[in-house]
Steps between C-alpha positions, in 0.01 A plus 500: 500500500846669349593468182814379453579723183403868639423403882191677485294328806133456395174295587498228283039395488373218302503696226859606489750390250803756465670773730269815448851681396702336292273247334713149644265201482469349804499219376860578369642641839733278655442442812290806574488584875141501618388702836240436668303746736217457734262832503196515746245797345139576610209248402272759416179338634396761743601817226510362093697828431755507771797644366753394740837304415618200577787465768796207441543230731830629617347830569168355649732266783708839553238641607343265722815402659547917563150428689584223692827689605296797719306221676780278543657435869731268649445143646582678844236726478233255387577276811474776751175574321428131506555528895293725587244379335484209704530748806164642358362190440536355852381860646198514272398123549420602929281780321340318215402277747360724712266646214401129407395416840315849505319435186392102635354631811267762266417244307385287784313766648294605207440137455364483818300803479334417187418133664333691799328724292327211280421292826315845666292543198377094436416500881227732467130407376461891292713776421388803441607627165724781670687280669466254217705797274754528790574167509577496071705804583708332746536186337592686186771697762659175665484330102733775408714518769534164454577477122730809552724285804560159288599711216725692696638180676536344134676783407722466804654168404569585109676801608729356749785403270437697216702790568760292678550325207473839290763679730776211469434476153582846441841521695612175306368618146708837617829281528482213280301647207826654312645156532175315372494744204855463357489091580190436455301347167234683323204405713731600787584847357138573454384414795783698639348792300144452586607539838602841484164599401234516226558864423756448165504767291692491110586879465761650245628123480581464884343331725377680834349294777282616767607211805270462767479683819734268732796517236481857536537505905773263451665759274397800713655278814840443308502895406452577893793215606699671304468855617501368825829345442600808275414756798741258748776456287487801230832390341414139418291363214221391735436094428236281606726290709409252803638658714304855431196308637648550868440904443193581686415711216575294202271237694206722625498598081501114415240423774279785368502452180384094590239625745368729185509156283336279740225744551430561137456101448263454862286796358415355145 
């Protein structure tokens, strides 16, 4: 609030009744004008004595827009991304398919090995307890080998869109997320901001936040386009343009730092 007699601003609690410096009611102010301010400090549940500050509103969407500015790229960018993805996808389908069929036919044959096994040992009248033991070892063998191939095959078919999904995601957080943030509602900014990682860190009232790995390639990649573009055209403020994806070496940077992205996601 501001007084209206001395224009000292001050926090007017439940408790306050007069301008701290010159004594005016509040009640007798006319028409005071009140301020109000959003402040975001730590919750103190992990340390009861943290001593950290508390960072405005303003300051705390400065800072995550400043974030969301290194990882940012243009809709150009995203769609050649986009692209090749589906380049990768139809290349890695023939393979994928290859491994499935590979893992079926293991399958089968332990299946069928385990089957002959049982049917050799109930067609004989004794076994001697040495070959009794090798036959428990074996079975335990083919059991395992078995176990090990329908997990693997189960495996197989969660992981075939995960990091396709993962990889898209990230190029189209990378150019719409800026946009989301500053039109977005609340639950919209936060999600926004959970997004960029869990690492969030109040220090000497600023916040500093740790993204995850793939924002970081997309940053290194936009720091190599434009040294590429800076080492071709020294004189010119090197831009992320359209047409800069035509430069063999703007797009060999853009395809490596995708291949490093899509790799990172298929090895989780």
């Amino acid at each position: 609030m501001i007084c209206t007699n001395c224009k000292k601003k001050f926090h007017k609690g439940d408790k306050t009744i007069k301008c701290p410096q010159c004594g005016e009611l509040i009640a007798e102010m006319n028409n005071p004008k009140v301020l109000h301010y959003v402040f975001y400090h730590c919750t103190k549940r992990v340390h009861n004595n943290c001593s950290q500050g508390s960072v405005s509103y303003e300051d705390l969407k400065t800072a995550i827009k400043n974030e969301l500015d290194r990882y940012e790229i243009p809709d150009y960018y995203r769609d050649w991304a986009i692209e090749h993805l589906q380049e990768v996808i139809d290349d890695d389908i023939t393979t994928q398919t290859i491994i499935k069929e590979n893992l079926i036919e293991q399958f089968n044959l332990v299946t069928k090995n385990i089957a002959n096994l049982v049917r050799v040992m109930c067609s004989k009248d004794y076994i001697d307890p040495t070959i009794q033991e090798a036959y428990d070892e074996e079975e335990k063998k083919l059991a395992k080998d078995k176990r090990d191939i329908e997990r693997r095959l189960e495996e197989w078919s969660l992981d075939q869109n995960k990091w396709v999904t993962a990889t898209k995601e990230t190029f189209d957080f990378s150019c719409f997320a800026k946009y989301w943030f500053e039109q977005g509602d609340p639950e919209t900014k936060t999600w926004v901001l959970s997004k960029l990682g869990q690492n969030l860190i109040l220090e000497g009232k600023k916040l500093h936040i740790s993204g995850d790995i793939p924002f970081y390639l997309i940053e290194k990649m936009k720091n190599g386009v434009r040294q590429e573009l800076k080492r071709l055209e020294p004189d010119k403020i090197p831009q992320l343009s359209k047409e800069s994806l035509t430069i063999s070496g703007v797009s060999n940077t853009v395809r490596s730092a995708f291949e490093k992205i899509r790799t990172d996601f298929q090895n989780l």
